[in-house]
OpenMM code with the backbone's topology and positions (N, CA, C; nanometers):
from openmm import Vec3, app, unit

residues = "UNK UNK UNK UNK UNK UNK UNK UNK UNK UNK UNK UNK UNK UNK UNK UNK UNK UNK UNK UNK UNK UNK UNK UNK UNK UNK UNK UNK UNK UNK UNK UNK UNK UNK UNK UNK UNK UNK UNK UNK UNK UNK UNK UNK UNK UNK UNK UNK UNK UNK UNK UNK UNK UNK UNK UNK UNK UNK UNK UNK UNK UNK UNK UNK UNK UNK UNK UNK UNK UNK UNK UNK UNK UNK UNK UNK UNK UNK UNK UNK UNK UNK UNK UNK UNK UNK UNK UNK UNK UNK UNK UNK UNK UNK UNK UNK UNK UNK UNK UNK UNK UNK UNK UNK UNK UNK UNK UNK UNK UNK UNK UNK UNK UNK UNK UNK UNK UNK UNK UNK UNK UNK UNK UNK UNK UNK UNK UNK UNK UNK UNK UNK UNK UNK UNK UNK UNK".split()
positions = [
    Vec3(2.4190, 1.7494, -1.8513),
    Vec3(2.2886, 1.7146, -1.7976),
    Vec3(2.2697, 1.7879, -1.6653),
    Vec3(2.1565, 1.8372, -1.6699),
    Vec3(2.1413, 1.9321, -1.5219),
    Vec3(2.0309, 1.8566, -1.4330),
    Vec3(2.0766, 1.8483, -1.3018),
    Vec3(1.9990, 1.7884, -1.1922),
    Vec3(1.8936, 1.8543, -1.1577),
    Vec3(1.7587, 1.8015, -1.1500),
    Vec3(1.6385, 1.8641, -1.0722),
    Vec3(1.6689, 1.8530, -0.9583),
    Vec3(1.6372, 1.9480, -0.8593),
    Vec3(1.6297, 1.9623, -0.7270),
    Vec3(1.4677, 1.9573, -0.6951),
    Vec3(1.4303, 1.9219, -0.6208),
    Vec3(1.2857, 1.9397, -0.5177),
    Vec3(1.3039, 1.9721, -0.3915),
    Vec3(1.2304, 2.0820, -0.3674),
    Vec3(1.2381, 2.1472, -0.2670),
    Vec3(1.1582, 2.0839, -0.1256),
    Vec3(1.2369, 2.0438, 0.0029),
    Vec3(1.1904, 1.9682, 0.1205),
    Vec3(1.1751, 1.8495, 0.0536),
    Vec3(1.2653, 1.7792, -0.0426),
    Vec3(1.2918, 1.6585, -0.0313),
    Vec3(1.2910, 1.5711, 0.1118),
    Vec3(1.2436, 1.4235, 0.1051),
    Vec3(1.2074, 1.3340, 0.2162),
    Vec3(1.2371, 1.2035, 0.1420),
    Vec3(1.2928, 1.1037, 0.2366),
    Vec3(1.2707, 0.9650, 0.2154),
    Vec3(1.1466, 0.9226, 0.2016),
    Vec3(1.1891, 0.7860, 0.1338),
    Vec3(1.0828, 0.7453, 0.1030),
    Vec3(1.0377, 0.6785, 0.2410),
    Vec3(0.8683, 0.6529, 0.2703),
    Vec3(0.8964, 0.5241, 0.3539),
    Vec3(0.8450, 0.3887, 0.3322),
    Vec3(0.8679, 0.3619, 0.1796),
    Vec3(0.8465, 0.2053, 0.1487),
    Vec3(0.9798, 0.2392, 0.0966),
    Vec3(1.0582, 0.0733, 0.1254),
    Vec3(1.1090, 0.0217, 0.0927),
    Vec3(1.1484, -0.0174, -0.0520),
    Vec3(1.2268, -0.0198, -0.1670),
    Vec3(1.2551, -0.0758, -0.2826),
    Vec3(1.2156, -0.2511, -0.2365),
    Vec3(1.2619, -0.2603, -0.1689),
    Vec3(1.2323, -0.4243, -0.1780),
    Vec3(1.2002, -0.4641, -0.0450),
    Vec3(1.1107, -0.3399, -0.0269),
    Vec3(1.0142, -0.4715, 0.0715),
    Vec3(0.8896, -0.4958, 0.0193),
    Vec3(0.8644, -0.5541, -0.0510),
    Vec3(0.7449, -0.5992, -0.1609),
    Vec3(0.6835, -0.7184, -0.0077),
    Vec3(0.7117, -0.7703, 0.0628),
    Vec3(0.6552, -0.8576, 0.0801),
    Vec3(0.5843, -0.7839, 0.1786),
    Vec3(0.5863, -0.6995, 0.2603),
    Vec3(0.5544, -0.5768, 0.3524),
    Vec3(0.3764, -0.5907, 0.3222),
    Vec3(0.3663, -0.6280, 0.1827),
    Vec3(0.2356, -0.5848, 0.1736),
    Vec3(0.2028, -0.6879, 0.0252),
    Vec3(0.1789, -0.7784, 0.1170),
    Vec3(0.1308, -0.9055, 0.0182),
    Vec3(0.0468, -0.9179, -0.1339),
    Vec3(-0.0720, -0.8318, -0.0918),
    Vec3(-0.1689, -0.8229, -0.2353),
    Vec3(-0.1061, -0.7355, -0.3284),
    Vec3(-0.0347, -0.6285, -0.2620),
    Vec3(0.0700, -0.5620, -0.3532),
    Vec3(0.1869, -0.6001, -0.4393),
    Vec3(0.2276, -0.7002, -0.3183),
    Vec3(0.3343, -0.7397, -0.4350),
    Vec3(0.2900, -0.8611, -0.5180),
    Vec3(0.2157, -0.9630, -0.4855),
    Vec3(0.1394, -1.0071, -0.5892),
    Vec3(0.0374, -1.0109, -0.7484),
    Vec3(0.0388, -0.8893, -0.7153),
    Vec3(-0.0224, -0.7870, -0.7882),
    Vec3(0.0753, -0.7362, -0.9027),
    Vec3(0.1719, -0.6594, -0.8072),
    Vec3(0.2563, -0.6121, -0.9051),
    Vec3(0.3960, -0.7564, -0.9705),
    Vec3(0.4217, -0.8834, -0.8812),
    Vec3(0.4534, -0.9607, -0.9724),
    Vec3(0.3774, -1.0270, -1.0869),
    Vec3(0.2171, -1.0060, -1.0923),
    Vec3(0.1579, -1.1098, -1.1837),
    Vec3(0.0949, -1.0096, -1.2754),
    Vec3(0.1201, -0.8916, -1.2487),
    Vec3(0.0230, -0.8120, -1.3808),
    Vec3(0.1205, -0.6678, -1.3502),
    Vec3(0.2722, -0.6316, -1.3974),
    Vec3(0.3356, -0.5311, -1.3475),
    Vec3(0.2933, -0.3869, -1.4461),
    Vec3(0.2232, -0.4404, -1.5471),
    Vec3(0.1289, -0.3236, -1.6206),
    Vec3(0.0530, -0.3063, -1.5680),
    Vec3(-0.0394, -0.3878, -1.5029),
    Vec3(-0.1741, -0.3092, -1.4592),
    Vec3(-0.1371, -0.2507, -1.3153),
    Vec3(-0.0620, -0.2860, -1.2293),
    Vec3(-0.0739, -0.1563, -1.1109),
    Vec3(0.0643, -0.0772, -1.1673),
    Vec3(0.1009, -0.0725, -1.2558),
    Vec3(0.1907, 0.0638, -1.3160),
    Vec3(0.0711, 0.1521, -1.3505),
    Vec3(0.0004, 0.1064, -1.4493),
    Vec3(-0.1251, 0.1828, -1.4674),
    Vec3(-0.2196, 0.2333, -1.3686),
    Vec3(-0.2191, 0.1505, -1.2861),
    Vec3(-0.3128, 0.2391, -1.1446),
    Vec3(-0.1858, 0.3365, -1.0801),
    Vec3(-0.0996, 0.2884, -1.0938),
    Vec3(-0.0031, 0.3838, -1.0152),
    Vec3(-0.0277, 0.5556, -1.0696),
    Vec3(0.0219, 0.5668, -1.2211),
    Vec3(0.0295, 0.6407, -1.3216),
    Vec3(-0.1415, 0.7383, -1.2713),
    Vec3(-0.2299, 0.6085, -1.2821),
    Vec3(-0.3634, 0.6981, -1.2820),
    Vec3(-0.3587, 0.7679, -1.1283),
    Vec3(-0.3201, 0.7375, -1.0347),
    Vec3(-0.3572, 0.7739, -0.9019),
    Vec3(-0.2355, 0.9177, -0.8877),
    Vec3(-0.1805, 0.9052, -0.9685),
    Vec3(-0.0664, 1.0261, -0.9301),
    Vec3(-0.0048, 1.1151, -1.0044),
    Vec3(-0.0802, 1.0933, -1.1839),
    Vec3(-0.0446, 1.1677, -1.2971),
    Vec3(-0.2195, 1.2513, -1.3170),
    Vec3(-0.1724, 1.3907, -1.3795),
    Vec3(-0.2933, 1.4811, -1.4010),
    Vec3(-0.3132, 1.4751, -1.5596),
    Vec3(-0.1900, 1.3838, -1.5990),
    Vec3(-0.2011, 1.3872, -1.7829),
    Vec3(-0.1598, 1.2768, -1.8379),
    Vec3(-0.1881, 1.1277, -1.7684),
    Vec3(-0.2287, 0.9997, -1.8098),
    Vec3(-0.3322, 0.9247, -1.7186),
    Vec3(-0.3795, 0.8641, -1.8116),
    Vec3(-0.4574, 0.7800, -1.6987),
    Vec3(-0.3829, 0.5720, -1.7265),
    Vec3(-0.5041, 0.5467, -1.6446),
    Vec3(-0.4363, 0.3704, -1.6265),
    Vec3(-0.3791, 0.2700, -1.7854),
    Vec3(-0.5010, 0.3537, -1.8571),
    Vec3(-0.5019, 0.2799, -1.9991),
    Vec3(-0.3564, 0.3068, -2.0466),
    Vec3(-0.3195, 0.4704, -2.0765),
    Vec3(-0.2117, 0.4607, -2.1683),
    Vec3(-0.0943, 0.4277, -2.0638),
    Vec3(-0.0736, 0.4607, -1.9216),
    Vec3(0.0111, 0.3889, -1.8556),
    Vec3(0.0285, 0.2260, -1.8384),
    Vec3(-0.0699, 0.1645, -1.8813),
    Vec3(-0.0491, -0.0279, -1.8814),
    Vec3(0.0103, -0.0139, -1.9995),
    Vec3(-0.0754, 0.0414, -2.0991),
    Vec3(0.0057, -0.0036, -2.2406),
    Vec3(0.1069, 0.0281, -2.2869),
    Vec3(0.1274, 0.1628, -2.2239),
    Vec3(0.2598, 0.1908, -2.2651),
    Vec3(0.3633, 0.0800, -2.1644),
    Vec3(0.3364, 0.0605, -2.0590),
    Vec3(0.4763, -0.0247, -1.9754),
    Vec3(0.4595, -0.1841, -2.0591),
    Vec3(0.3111, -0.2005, -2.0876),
    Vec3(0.2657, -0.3590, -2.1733),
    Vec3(0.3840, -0.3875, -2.2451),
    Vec3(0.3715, -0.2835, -2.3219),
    Vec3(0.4521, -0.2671, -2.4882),
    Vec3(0.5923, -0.2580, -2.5110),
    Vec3(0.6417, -0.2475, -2.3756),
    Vec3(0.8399, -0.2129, -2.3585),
    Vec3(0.8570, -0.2957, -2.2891),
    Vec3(0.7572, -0.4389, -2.2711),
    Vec3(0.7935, -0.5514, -2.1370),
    Vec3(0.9237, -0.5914, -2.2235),
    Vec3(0.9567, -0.5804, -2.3083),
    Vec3(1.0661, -0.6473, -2.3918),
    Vec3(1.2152, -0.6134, -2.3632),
    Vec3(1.2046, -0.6011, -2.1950),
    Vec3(1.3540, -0.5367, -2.1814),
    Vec3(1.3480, -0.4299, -2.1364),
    Vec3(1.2733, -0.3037, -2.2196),
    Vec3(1.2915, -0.2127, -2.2027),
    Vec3(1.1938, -0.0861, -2.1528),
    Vec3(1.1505, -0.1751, -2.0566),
    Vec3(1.0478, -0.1331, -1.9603),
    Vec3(1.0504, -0.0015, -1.9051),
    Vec3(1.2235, 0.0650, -1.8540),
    Vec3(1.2588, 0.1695, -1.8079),
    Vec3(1.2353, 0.2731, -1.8879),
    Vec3(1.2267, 0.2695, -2.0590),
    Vec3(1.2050, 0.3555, -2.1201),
    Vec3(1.0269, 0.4292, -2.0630),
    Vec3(0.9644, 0.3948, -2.0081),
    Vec3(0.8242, 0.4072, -1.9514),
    Vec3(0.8262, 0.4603, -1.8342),
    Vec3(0.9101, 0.3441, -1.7684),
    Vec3(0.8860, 0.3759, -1.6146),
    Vec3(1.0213, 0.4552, -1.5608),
    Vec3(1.1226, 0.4668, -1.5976),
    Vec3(1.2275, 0.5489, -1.5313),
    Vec3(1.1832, 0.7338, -1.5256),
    Vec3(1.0763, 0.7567, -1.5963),
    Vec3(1.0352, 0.9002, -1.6567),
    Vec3(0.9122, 0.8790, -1.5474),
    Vec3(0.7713, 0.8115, -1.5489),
    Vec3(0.7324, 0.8144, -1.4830),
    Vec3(0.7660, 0.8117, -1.3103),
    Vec3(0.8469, 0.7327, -1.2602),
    Vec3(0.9366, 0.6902, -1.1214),
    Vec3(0.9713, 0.8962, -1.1239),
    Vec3(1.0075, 0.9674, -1.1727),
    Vec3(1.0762, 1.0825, -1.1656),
    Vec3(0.9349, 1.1786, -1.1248),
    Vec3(0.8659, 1.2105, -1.2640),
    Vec3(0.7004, 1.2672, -1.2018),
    Vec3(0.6685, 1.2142, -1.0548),
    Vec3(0.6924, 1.0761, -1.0191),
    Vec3(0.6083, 1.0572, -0.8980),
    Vec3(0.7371, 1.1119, -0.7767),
    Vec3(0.8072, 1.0603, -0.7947),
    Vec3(0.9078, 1.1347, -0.6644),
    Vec3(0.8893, 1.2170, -0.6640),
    Vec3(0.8708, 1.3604, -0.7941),
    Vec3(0.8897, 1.5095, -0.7668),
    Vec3(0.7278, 1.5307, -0.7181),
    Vec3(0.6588, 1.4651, -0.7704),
    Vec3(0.4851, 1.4555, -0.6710),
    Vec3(0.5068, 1.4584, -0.5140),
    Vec3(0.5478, 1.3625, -0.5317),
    Vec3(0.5724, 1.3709, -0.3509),
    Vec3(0.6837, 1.4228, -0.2839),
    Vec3(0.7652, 1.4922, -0.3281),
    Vec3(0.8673, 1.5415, -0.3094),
    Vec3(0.9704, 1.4702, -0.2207),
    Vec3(1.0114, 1.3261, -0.2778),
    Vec3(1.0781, 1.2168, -0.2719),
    Vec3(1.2424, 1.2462, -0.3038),
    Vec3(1.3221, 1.1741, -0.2207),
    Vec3(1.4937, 1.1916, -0.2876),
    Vec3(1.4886, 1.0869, -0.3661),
    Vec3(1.5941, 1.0797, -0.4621),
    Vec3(1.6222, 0.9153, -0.5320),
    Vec3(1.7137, 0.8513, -0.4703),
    Vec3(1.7160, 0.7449, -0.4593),
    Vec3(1.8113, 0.6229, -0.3779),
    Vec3(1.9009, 0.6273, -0.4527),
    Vec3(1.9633, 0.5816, -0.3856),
    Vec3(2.1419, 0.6202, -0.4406),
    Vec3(2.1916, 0.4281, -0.4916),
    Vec3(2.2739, 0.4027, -0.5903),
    Vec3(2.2920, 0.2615, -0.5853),
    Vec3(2.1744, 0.1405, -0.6436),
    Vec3(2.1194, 0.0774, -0.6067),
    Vec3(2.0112, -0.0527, -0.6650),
    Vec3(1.8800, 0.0671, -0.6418),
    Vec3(1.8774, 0.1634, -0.5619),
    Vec3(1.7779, 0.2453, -0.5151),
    Vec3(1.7362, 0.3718, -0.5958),
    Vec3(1.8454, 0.3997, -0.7008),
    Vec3(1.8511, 0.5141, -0.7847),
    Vec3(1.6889, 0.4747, -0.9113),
    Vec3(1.6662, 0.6073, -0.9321),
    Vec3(1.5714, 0.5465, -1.0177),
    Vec3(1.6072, 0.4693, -1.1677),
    Vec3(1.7244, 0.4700, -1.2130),
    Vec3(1.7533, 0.3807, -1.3476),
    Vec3(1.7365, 0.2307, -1.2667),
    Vec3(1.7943, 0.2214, -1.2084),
    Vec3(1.7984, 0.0897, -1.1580),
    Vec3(1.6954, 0.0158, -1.1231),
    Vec3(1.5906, 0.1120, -1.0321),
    Vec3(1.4563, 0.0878, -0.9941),
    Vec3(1.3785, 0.0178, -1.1124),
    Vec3(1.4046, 0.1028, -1.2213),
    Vec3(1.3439, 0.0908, -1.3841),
    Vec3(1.3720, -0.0061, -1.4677),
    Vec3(1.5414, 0.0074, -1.4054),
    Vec3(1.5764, -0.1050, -1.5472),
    Vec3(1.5807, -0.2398, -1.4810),
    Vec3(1.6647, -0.2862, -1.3609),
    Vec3(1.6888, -0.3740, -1.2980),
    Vec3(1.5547, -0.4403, -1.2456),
    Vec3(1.4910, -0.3951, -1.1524),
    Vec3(1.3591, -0.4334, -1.0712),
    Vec3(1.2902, -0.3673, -1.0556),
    Vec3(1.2305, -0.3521, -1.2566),
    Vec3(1.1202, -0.2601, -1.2058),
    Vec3(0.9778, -0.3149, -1.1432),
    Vec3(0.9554, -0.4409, -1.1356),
    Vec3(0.8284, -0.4693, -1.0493),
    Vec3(0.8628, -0.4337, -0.9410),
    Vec3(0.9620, -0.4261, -0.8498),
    Vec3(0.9794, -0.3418, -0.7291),
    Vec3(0.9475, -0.2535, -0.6854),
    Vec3(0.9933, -0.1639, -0.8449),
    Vec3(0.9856, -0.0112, -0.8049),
    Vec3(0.8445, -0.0133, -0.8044),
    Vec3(0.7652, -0.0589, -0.8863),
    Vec3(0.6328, -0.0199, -0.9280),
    Vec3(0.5492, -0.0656, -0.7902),
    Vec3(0.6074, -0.1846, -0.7489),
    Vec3(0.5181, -0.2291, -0.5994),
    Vec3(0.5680, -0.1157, -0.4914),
    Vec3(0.7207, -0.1011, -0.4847),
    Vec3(0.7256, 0.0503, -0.4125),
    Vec3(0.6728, 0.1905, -0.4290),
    Vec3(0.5876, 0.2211, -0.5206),
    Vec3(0.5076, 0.3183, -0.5488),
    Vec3(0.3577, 0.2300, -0.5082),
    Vec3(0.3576, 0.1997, -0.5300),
    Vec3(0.1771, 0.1332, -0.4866),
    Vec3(0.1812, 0.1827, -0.3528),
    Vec3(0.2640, 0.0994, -0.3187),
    Vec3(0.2978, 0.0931, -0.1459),
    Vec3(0.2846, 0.2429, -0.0656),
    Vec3(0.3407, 0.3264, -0.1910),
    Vec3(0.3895, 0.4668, -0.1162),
    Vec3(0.3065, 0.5710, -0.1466),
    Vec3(0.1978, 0.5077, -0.2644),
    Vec3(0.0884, 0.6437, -0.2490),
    Vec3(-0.0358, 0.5310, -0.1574),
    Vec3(-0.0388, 0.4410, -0.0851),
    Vec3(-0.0659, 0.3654, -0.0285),
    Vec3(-0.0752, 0.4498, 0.1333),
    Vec3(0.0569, 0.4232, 0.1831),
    Vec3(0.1240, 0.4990, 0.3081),
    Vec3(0.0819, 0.6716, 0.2651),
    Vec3(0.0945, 0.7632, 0.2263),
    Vec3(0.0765, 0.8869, 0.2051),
    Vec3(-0.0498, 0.9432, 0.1523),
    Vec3(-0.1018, 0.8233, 0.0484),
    Vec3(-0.2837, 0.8983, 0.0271),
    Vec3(-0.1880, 0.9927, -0.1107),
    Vec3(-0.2709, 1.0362, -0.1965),
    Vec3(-0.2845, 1.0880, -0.3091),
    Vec3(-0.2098, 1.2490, -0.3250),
    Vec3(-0.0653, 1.2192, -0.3676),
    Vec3(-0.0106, 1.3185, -0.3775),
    Vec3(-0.0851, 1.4794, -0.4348),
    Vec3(-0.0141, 1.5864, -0.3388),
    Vec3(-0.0599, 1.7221, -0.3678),
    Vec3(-0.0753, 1.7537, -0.4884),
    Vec3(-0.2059, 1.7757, -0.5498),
    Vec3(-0.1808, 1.8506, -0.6981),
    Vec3(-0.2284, 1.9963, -0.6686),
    Vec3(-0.1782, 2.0543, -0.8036),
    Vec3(-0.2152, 2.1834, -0.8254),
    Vec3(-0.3128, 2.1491, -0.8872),
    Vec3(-0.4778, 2.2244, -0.8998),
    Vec3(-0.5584, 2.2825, -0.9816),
    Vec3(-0.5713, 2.3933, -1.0426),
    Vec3(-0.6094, 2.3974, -1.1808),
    Vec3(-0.5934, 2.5188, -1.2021),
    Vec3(-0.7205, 2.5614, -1.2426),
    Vec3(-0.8463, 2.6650, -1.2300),
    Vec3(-0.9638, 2.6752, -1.2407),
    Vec3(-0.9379, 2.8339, -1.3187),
    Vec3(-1.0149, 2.8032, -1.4477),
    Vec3(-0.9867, 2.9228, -1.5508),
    Vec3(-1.1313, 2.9391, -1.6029),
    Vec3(-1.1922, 3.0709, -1.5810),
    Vec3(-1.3358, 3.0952, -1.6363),
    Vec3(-1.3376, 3.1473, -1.7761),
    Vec3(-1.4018, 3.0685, -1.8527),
    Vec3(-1.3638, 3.1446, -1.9735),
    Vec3(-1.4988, 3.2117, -2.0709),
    Vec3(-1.5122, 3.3260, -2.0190),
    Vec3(-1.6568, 3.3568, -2.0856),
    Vec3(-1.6767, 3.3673, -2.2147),
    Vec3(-1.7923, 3.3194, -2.2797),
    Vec3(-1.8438, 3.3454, -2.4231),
    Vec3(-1.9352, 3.4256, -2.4295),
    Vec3(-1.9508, 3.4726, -2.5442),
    Vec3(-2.0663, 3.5401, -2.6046),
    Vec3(-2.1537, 3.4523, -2.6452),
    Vec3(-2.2620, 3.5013, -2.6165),
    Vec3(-2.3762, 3.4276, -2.6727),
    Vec3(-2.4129, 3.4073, -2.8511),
    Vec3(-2.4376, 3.3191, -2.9034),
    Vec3(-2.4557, 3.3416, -3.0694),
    Vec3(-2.5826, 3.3377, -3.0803),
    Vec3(-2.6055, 3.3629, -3.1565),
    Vec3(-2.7574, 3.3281, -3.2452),
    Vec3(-2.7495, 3.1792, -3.3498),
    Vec3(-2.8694, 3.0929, -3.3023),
    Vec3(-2.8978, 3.0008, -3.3921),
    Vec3(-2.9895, 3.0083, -3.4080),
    Vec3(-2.9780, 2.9602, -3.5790),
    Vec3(-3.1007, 2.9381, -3.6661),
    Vec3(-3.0564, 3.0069, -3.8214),
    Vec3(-3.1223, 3.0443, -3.8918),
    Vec3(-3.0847, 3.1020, -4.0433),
    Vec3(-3.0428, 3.2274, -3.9994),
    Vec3(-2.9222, 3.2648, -4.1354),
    Vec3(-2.8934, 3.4183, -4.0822),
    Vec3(-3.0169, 3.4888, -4.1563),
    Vec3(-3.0447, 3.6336, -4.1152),
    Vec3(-3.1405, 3.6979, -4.1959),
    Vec3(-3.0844, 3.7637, -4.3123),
    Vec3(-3.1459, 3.7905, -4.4473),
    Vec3(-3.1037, 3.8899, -4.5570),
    Vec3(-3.1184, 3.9737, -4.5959),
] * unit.nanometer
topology = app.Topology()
chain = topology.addChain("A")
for resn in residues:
    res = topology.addResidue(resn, chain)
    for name in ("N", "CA", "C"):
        topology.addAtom(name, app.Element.getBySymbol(name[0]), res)
């Protein structure tokens, strides 16, 4: 297995478990941990939005929640060009163990930072004009 590196890696500066730091947040993310996964997902992915991010985390509440969110937790660190915590802080753990944590520690952290850097990519793509209507014979 080969390690991604990100270049000017930084700490984070929310906390894994300081959920209480920020009350409506962590309330939020204890009573509905799909729906701000899904705002999370929408505020910081260019190729999901909130819908298939709730349902997809909805649908693996059965345990296996990390299968969703340990992949997403990775996109958003390399978004912000985040290290992973080492220990309860690593992202499996974040995922598998407490993932309403992790997920309130991402609220929190595109919260503190505002809407990670994307690339755009703007591609002109010219057509020809057609003709409509009957062809002639």
């Amino acid at each position: 297995m080969t390690e991604r590196r990100i270049l000017n890696e930084h700490h984070w500066k929310e906390s894994l478990f300081g959920c209480c730091s920020d009350l409506s947040t962590c309330c939020y993310g204890c009573f509905c941990t799909a729906c701000l996964f899904g705002e999370n997902v929408r505020k910081t992915s260019t190729d999901a939005g909130f819908f298939g991010g709730c349902c997809g985390y909805f649908l693996t509440q059965a345990g296996c929640c990390c299968l969703v969110h340990k992949p997403a937790r990775i996109r958003f660190r390399e978004a912000y060009g985040l290290q992973e915590g080492h220990g309860l802080a690593s992202d499996f753990c974040a995922s598998w163990c407490c993932s309403a944590c992790g997920v309130c520690q991402e609220a929190r952290e595109i919260k503190s930072q505002g809407a990670p850097p994307m690339v755009t990519v703007v591609a002109h793509v010219g057509t020809q004009p057609t003709a409509v209507g009957n062809k002639p014979r």
